[in-house]
N, C-alpha and C positions, 0 to 999 in steps of 0.2 A: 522517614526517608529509607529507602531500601538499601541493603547493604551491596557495594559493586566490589568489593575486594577479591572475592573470591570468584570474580567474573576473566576467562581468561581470553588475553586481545591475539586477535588473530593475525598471525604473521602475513607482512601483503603479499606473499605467495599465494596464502591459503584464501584469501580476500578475493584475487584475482582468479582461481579456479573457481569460488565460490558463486563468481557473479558471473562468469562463463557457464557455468550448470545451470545459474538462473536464465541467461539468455535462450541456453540451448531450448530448456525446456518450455520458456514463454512462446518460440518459435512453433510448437504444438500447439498450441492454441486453434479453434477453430478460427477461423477470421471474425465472427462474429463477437468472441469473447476478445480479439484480437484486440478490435475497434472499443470495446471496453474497457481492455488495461490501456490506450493509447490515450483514452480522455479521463482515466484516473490519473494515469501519470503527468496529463499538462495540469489537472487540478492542483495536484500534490507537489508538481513543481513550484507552481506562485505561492502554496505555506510551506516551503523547505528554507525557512530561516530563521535565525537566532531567535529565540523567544517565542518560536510559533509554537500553539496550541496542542500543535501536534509533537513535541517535544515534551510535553508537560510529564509528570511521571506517572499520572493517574487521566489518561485524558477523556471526558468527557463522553458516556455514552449515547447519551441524545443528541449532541453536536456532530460526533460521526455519522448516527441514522441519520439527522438531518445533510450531512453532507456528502451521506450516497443517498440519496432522494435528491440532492442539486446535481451530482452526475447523471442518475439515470433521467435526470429531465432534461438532460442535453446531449441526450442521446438520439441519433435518428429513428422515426418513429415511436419513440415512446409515447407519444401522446394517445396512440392507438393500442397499444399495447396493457394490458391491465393482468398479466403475467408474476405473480409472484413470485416465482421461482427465479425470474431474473431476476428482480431486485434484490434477491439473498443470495445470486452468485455474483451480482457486483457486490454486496457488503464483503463478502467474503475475501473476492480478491482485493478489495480497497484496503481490508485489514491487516491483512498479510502484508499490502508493498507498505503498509505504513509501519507494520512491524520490521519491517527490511530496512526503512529507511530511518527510525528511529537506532538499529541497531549499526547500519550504516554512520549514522552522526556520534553516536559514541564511541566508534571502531570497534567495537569487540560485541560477541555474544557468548551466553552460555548455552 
């Protein structure tokens, strides 16, 4: 188990500027990456609870691949598309909001 003591929780001021900078910047988004974080985020809504997978402390690297492979297949057009470079800028951003939101559930990061 990983040591959280010397992890320090961010005051909800800092919480609230923080997810401000994140809005701001998600607004940058092309629209097409847009319509990407839009259907990571309702994936990642329906496992944002107690005991989900995605809380786990080591979670699962083939379970993530495989569940940006179920986003990008529920993507518009993807079925015509055989693009690799997308499907490693949605891992990427999937990883990150999950790192957001993992740190979001514990209130604090380092």
């Amino acid at each position: 188990m990983r040591n959280t003591e010397n992890r320090t929780a961010y005051p909800p001021s800092h919480m609230m500027a923080a997810q401000q900078d994140q809005m701001y910047f998600k607004e940058m988004l092309t629209p097409n990456m847009q319509r990407v974080l839009q259907e990571i985020d309702r994936v990642l809504d329906q496992l944002e609870y107690e005991g989900s997978p995605m809380f786990d402390e080591y979670p699962d690297k083939a379970q993530l691949m495989r569940l940006g492979d179920m986003i990008y297949q529920r993507l518009p057009g993807a079925e015509d598309a055989s693009e690799p470079a997308i499907r490693d800028y949605l891992q990427a951003i999937l990883l990150q909001e999950i790192f957001h939101r993992r740190c979001r559930y514990r209130r604090h990061c380092w």
